[in-house]
N, C-alpha and C positions, 0 to 999 in steps of 0.2 A: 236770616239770623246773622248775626254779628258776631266776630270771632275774636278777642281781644288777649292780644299778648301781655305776658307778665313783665313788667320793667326789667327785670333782669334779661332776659331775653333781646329784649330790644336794645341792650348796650350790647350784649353778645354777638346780634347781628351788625350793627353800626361797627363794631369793633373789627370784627370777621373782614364787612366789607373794606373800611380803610386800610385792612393788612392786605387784602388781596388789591386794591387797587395801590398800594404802595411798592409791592412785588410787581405788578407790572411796568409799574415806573421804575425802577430800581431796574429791570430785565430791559426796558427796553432804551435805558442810559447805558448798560452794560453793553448791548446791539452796538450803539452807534461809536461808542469808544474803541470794541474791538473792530469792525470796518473801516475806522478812521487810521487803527495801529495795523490791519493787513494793507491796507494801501500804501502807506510809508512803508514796511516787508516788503510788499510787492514792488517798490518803487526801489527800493536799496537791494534788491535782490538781481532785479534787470541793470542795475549798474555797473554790481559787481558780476553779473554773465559779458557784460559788455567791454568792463577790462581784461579780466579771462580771455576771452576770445581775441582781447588786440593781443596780452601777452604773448599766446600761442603763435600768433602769425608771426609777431617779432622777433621770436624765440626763432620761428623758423627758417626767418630770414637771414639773423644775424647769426646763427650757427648750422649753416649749411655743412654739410660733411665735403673737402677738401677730396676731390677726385686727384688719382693718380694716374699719369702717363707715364705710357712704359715703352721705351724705344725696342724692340727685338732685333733690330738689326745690325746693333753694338756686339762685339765679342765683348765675352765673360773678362774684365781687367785681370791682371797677375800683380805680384809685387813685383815685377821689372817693371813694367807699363803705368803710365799715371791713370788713376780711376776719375772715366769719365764719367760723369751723372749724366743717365739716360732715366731720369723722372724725376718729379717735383717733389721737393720735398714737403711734406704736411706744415702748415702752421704751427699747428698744433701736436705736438709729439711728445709722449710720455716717456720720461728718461726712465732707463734701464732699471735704476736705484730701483724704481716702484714698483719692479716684476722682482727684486730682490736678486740681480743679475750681479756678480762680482766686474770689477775690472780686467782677469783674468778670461773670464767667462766671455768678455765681450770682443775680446783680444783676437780669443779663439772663433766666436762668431765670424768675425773680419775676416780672418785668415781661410774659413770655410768659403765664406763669399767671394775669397779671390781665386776660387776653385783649387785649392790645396788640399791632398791626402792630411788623414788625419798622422802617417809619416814625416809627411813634407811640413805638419805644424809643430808638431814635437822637438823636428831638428831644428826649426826657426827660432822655438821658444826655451830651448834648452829642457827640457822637459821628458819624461816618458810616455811613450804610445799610450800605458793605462789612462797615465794623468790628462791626456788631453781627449780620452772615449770620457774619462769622466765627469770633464769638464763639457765635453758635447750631452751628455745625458742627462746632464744637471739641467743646460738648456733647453733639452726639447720638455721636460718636465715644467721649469718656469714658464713656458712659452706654450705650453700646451700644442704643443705638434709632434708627429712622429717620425718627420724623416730629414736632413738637412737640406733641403732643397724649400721643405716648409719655413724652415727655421729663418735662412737668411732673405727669402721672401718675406714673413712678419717683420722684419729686424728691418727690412727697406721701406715697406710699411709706413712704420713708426719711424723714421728716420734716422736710423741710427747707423746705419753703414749706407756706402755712395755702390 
């Protein structure tokens, strides 16, 4: 027996099938454009890991951190004696201004590092015993240290006193 489809039917099928073989065309131009667009990704990707990685070494090379030598076997200078530098000073050293260190401040700094009672700074400076504790406690606060031994250790550091 023979089974015969209604015309309409048979445009419904015809119809059906050129959408679905349209869709696979369609899916599989879509395939090959996005494999075409991750390989360029993947290509601009490996390039930019590849500058990254020179950046870093160069980074690392050309911003070595500046070691300090420290002679111990210099006495501590006074202000009679001229200060001799027993270590190098940094390159690279951040002025005072940027810890929000006064010039006063800095003054007193020196004068601790040339082993002076905070006495023996006050009469140097013309100044009172308070003014110059308070001027030491301003520093160990900007400087974030607690004792002055810390304080003009940082302060040789960073370069600022010899």
């Amino acid at each position: 027996m023979y089974f015969r489809l209604p015309v309409a039917a048979k445009h419904t099928i015809i119809y059906g099938t050129s959408l679905a073989l349209l869709l696979v065309l369609l899916k599989w131009l879509e395939l090959r454009l996005l494999l075409q667009a991750a390989s360029t990704d993947a290509f601009v990707g490996a390039v930019a890991l590849l500058f990254t990685g020179l950046g870093i070494w160069l980074a690392r090379k050309l911003f070595r951190p500046q070691t300090t030598v420290i002679d111990h076997n210099n006495n501590v200078p006074t202000l009679d004696t001229p200060a001799v530098a027993s270590f190098k000073i940094p390159v690279r050293s951040t002025p005072p201004e940027h810890y929000g260190i006064s010039a006063r401040e800095l003054e007193v700094l020196q004068h601790m590092a040339a082993g002076m009672s905070n006495q023996q700074i006050a009469d140097t400076l013309f100044v009172s015993l308070s003014t110059v504790k308070t001027h030491a406690s301003n520093l160990f606060v900007k400087l974030d240290v607690k004792r002055r031994t810390q304080a003009v250790d940082h302060a040789r550091k960073l370069g600022w006193i010899n």
